[in-house]
C-alpha positions, 0 to 999 in steps of 0.5 A: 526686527529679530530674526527669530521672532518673525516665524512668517507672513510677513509682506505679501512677498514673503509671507509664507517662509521665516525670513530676517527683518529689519527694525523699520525696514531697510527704507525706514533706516535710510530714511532716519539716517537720511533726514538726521544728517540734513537736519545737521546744523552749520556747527558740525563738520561740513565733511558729514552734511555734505551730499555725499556724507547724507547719501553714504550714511543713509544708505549705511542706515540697514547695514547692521540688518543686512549682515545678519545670517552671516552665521555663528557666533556672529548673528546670536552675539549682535542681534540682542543689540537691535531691541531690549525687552521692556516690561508695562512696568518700564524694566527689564526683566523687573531688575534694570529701570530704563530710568536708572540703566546699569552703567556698562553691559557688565553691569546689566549682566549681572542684574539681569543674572538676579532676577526671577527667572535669572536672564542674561543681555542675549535674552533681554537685548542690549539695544540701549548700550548699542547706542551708548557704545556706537555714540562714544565711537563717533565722540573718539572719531570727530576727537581725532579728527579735530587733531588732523585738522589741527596737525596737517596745518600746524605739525612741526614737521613736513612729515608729521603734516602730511600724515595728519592730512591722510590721517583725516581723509581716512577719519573722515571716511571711517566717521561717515561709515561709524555714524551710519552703522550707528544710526541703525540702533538709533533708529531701532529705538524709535520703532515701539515693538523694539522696545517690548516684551510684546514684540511680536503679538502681545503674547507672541513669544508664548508668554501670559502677559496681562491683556485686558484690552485683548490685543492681538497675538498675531505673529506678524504685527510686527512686521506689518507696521516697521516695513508694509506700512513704511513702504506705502506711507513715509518718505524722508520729506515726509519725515523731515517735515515731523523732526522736532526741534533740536534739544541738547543735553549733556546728560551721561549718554546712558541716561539720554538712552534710557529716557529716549526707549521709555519715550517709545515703550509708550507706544506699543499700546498705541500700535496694538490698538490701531492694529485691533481697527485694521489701521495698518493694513489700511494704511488709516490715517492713525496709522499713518501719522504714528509711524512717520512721528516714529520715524521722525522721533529717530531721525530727531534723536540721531540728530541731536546725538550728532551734535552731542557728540561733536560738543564731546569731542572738545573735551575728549584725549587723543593719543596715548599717554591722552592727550587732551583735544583742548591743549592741541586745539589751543596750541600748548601741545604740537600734534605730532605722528608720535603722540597722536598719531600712531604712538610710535 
């Protein structure tokens, strides 16, 4: 949850000052984690379904909350990548359709630089390019790692093979540190009132939104779904069991987004009107089954992205000049520390 949009009572414990949030909470974020990586087909590396790879990614789940309030200029530059404000109309500031996403966080700039009034990613959120971007990061990291496994066995040195094996222990660990921080986001977009203008009351922000149905502006709706109602219903198994079943695709990462958060956005009336008959509070069985599909809908999502990645990373260049996986992994080009490992 943004900081600035929970002013207070928000949890029983913390209801009467201005506290940072997480979307979901810190139990929401290391259940997503948690349940995308047990879900992980036999097809991904072994080193992220481990026991371990699933303890250490689900407890990296909240990290990117858990950071906030280190100061400025860190917490007003990352924390528009934890939401995007999605209008009924399912854009962005009426410039940016999650349907058609500009290509790059340059590029929604500049939409959003044209709108009526002109706004900017630190106004609107950039959540979709938190994940675009944290995806490519782990496709680079499990390219690198295909040509450890490649190069600690089959270097042409003694030298080249030895640094390729602790070039891979280090890989490893930095992948299970970057898909855990990544998954974070991911699991933000399945949260529907990350994904709205009405993220915090239906006109929380001091905004006149059309609001025929009379839904609540109550500064603390959000909090009360993402982390009271987490807290008393969902548990990974619980969530686990509600994943769908795998769905692949190798559309640009961007367009995977985009479909994904409008998937969400559809929901937020669904929150407000279970909100409005006292469900969350309630724990109603309403409330309930949406919030452990909200959760599963990101645990799913993360799943699939996973092994998305993986397939990428057969088709991606290490080194520099690049050098493609395929050649490495077919044998035409030898790994060695010079050309893929440190350049030198």
């Amino acid at each position: 949850m943004r900081r600035h949009s929970l002013s207070a009572l928000a949890l029983a414990a913390f209801l009467c000052t201005p506290a940072p949030a997480a979307a979901w909470g810190a139990q929401g974020h290391r259940i997503i984690n948690g349940a995308a990586v047990h879900a992980l087909p036999a097809s991904v590396p072994a080193f992220l379904r481990s026991a371990a790879a699933h303890d250490e990614i689900a407890l990296l789940g909240p990290e990117p909350d858990r950071i906030k309030g280190a100061g400025k200029p860190l917490d007003d530059d990352d924390d528009p990548g934890h939401y995007v404000d999605v209008l009924d109309d399912g854009t962005i500031s009426g410039v940016a359709p999650l349907s058609a996403l500009p290509a790059d966080r340059r590029a929604y700039g500049r939409a959003l630089a044209s709108a009526s009034p002109p706004s900017d990613e630190f106004g609107q959120g950039y959540l979709p390019y938190s994940i675009a971007d944290g995806w490519e990061h782990v496709v680079r990291d499990l390219a690198y790692w295909r040509a450890d496994v490649i190069g600690e066995t089959k270097g042409p040195t003694a030298a080249d093979r030895e640094f390729f094996h602790y070039d891979r222990t280090i890989r490893e660990a930095v992948t299970l540190r970057d898909v855990g921080y990544w998954g974070h986001f991911v699991g933000d977009a399945s949260q529907p009132l990350h994904v709205t203008v009405h993220y915090n009351g239906w006109n929380g922000a001091h905004t006149n939104y059309p609001n025929p149905s009379g839904f609540s502006n109550s500064h603390t709706v959000h909090a009360r779904f993402e982390t009271a109602l987490v807290r008393a219903v969902a548990s990974e198994d619980l969530v686990a069991h509600r994943m769908a079943a795998p769905s692949l695709s190798s559309d640009p990462i961007l367009e995977q987004a985009g479909r994904y958060l409008a998937t969400t956005e559809r929901f937020v009336p669904a929150v407000y009107r279970i909100e409005a008959a006292g469900g969350i509070d309630a724990h109603s069985p309403e409330a309930t089954s949406l919030v452990l599909d909200r959760l599963a809908a990101g645990a799913s999502e993360m799943r699939d992205l996973i092994v998305e990645a993986w397939v990428a990373s057969a088709g991606a260049s290490v080194g520099y000049p690049a050098i493609p996986v395929r050649d490495i992994e077919s044998g035409a080009v030898a790994p060695t520390r010079a050309n893929v490992g440190l350049g030198d």
